[in-house]
Legacy VTK file of the C-alpha trace (Angstrom):
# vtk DataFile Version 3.0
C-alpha trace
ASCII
DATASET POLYDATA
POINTS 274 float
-15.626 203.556 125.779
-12.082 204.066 126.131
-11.910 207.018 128.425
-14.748 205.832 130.577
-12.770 203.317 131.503
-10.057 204.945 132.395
-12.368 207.710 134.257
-13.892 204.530 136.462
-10.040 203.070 136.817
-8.962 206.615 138.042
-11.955 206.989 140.473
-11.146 203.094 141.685
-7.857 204.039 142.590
-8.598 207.474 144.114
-11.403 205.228 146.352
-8.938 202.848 147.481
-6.420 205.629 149.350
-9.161 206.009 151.485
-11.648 202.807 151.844
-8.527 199.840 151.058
-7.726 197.456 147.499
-10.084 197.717 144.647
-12.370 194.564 144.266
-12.620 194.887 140.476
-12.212 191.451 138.207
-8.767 191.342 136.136
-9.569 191.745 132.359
-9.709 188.168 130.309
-6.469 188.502 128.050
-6.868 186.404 124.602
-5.816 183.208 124.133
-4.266 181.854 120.553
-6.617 180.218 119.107
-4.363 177.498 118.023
-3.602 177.303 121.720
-7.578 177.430 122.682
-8.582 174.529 120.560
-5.542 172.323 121.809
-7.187 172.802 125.393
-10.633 172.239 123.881
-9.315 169.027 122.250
-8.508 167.384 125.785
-11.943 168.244 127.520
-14.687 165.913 127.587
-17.008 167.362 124.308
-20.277 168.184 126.684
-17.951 170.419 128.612
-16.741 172.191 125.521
-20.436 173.070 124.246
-22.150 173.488 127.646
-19.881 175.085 129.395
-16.442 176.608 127.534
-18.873 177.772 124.611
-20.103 180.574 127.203
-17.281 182.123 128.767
-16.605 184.673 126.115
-17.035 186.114 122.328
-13.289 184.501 121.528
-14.246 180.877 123.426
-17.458 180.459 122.182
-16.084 180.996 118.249
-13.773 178.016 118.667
-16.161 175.807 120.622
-18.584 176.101 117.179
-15.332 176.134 115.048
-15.227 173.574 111.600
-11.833 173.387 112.410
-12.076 171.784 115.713
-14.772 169.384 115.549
-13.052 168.202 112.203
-9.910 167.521 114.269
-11.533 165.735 116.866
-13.301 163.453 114.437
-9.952 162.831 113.342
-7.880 162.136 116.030
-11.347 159.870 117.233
-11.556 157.995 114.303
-15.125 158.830 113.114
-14.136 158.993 109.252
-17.496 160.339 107.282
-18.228 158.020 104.314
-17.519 160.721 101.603
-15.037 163.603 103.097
-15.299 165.432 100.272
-18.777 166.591 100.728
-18.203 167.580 104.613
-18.361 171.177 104.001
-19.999 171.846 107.725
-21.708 170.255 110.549
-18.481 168.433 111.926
-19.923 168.928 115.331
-23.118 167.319 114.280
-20.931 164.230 113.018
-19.198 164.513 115.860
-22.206 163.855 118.547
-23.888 161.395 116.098
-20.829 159.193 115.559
-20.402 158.712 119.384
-23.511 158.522 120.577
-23.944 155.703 117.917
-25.130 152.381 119.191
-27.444 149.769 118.630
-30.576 150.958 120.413
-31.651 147.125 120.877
-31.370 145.555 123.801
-30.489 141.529 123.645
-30.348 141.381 119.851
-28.182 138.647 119.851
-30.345 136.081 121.755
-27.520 135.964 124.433
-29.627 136.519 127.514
-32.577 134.133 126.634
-35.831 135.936 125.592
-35.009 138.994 128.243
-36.224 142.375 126.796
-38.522 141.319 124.273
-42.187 141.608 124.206
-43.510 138.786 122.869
-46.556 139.148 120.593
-47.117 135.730 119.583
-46.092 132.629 121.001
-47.711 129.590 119.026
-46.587 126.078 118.840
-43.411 125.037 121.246
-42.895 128.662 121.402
-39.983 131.185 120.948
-36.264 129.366 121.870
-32.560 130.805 122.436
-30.351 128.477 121.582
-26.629 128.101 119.511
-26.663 128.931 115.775
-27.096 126.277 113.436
-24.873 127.388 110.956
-21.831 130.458 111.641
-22.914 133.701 111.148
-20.820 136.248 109.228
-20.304 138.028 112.486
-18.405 135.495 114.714
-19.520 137.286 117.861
-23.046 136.144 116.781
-23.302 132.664 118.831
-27.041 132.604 119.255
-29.991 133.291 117.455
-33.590 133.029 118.367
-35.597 130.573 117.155
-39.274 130.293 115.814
-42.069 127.090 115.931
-44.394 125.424 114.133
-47.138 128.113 115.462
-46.353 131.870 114.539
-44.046 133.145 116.963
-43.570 137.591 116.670
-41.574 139.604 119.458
-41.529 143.399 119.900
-39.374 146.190 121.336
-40.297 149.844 121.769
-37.304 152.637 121.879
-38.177 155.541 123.784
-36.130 157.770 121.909
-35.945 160.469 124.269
-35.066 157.401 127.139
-31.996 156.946 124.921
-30.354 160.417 124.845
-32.439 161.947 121.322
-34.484 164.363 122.494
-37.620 166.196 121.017
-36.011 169.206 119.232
-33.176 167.361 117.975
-35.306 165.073 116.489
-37.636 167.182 114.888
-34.851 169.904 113.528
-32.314 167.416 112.694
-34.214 164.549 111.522
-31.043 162.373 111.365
-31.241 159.210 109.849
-32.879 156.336 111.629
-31.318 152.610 110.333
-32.201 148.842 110.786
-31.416 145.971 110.195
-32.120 141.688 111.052
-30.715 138.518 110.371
-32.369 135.637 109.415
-32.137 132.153 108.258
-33.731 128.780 107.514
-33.347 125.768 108.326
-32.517 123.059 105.383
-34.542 120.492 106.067
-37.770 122.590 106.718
-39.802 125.635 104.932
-40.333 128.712 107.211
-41.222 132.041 106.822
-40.174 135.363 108.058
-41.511 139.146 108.613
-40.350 142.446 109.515
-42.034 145.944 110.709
-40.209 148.792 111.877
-42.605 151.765 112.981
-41.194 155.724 113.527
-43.802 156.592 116.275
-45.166 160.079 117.201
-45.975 160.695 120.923
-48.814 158.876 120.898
-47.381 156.193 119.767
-49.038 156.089 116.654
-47.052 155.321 113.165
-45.939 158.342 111.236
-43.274 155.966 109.223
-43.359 151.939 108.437
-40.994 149.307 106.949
-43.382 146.291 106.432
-41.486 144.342 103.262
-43.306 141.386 102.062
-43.539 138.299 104.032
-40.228 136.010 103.029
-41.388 132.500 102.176
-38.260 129.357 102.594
-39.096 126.248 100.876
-37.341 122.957 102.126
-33.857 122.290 101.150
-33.515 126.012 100.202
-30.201 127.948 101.279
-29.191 128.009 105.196
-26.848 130.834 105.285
-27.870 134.283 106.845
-29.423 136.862 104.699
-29.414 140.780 105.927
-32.323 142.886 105.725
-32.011 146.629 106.155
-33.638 149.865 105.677
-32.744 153.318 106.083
-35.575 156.048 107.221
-34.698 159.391 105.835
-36.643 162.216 106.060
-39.290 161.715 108.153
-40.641 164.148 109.249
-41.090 166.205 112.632
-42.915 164.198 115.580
-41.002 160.493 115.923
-40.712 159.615 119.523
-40.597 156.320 119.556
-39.015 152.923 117.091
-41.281 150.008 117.047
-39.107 147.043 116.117
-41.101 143.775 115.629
-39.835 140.503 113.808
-40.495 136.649 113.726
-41.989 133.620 111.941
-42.598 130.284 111.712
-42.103 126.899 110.042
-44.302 125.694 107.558
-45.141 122.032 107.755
-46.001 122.646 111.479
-43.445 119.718 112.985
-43.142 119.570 116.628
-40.235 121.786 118.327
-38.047 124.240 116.500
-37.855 123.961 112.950
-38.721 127.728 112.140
-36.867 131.028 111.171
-34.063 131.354 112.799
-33.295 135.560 114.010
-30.683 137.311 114.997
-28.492 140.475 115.277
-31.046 142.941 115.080
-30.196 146.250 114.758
-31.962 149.913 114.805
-29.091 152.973 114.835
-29.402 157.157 114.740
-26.780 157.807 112.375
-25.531 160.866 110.261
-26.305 160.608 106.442
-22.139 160.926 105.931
-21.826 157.805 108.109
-20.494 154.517 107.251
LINES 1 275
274 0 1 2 3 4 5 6 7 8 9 10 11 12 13 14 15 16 17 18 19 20 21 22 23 24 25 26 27 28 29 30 31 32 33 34 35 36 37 38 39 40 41 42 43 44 45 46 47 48 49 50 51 52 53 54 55 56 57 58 59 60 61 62 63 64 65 66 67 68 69 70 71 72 73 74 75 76 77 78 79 80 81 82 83 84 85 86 87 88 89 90 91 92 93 94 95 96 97 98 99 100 101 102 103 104 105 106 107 108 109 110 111 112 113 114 115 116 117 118 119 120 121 122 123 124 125 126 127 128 129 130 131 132 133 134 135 136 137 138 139 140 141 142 143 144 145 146 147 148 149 150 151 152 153 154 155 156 157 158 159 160 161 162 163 164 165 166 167 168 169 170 171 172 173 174 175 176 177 178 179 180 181 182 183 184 185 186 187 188 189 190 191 192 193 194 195 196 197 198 199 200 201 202 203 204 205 206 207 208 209 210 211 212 213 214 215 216 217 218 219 220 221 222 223 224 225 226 227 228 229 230 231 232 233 234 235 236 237 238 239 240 241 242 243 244 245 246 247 248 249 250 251 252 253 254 255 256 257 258 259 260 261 262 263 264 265 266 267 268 269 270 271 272 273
């Protein structure tokens, strides 16, 4: 390999006396790897696996490299829940803990009804309004508010919409988690429900969280309760979240004595998350 090198460097040179300057590419020379993945640590991360990754044998081992994606998690902040067990898949972690969000849109009631299907809309119907009583969460200032006739609402997450496509679905299966907040009223029984459905591409459910329905008698406990659920294991196929909630007052008074809902919640998260 050597000498034909050196045979074609030769013959260059011997070709340039007579036709003018060889056009041949100067050779890559190799970078120190502690060096490399400094640089890689200031580059936005989609450049550093869609582009650097491919340049060469040397780039592409430090783009994939533990070492790197552990150091970015690091100097990011995205601390895995046990780092003990985080033997590989740092750049997995990585992608997951950034691209985490809630995948909700108006959870918190603060643009009206706006996003929400609404299923069912008995009695004086669904209301936005200021929480009765504070919620843990003091950035929580409104909730949404059930009736005296069953009020439900709905959103569907195109999960491929949001960023998660097919394959990384299906080969990663990473977990999918919810969660709601709801409360009573004092001086009025209600009642509340819950179903979260993993959809396949025909929108049909391959997973469900359907918990029983949660009966309130009067003068029971205002405060917020938190429901959640993680999906684990699912299964190839989910392409879409089916997130529907709501409820209703039971002694059917006029205006807005129902369930009161809030903070909703459905996240793609790593298993070593938080």
């Amino acid at each position: 390999m050597g000498s034909s090198q050196s045979s074609g460097s030769a013959s260059g040179n011997h070709k340039s006396s007579a036709a003018g300057p060889s056009t041949s590419l100067p050779q890559a020379w190799p970078v120190p790897v502690e060096i490399l993945e400094e640089i890689f640590l200031h580059l936005p991360p989609h450049q550093v696996v869609g582009v650097c990754r491919s340049v060469c044998h040397q780039w592409g081992e430090v783009a994939d490299s533990e070492s790197l994606w552990r150091e970015r998690c690091r100097r990011e902040r995205y601390r895995p829940r046990d780092p003990s067990k985080m033997t590989k898949d740092w750049r997995l972690f990585y992608f997951l803990c950034r691209k985490r969000r809630n995948l909700l849109k108006n959870p918190k009631a603060e643009n009206g009804m706006t996003d929400w299907q609404i299923l069912e809309n008995g009695g004086d119907k669904w209301c936005a309004e200021g929480v009765l009583v504070p919620h843990p969460n003091e950035t929580i200032q409104q909730n949404f508010v059930t009736t005296y006739g069953m009020c439900m609402k709905s959103q569907l997450i195109d999960l491929e919409v949001e960023g998660y496509n097919p394959s990384f679905m299906d080969r990663l299966q990473p977990e999918i988690r919810i969660s709601d907040w709801y409360a009573p009223r004092q001086d009025c029984g209600s009642k509340y429900e819950i179903c979260v459905e993993l959809m396949n591409k025909k929108k049909k459910p391959v997973k469900t969280f359907a918990p029983e329905t949660i009966y309130f008698d009067t003068w029971d406990s205002r405060n917020w309760t938190r429901i959640s659920h993680v999906f684990q294991k699912y299964g190839p196929g989910v392409r879409y979240i089916r997130y529907t909630h709501g409820g209703r007052d039971k002694q059917n008074w006029g205006r807005w004595f129902g369930i009161h809902v809030t903070g909703s919640c459905v996240e793609i998260c790593s298993a070593m998350d938080p």
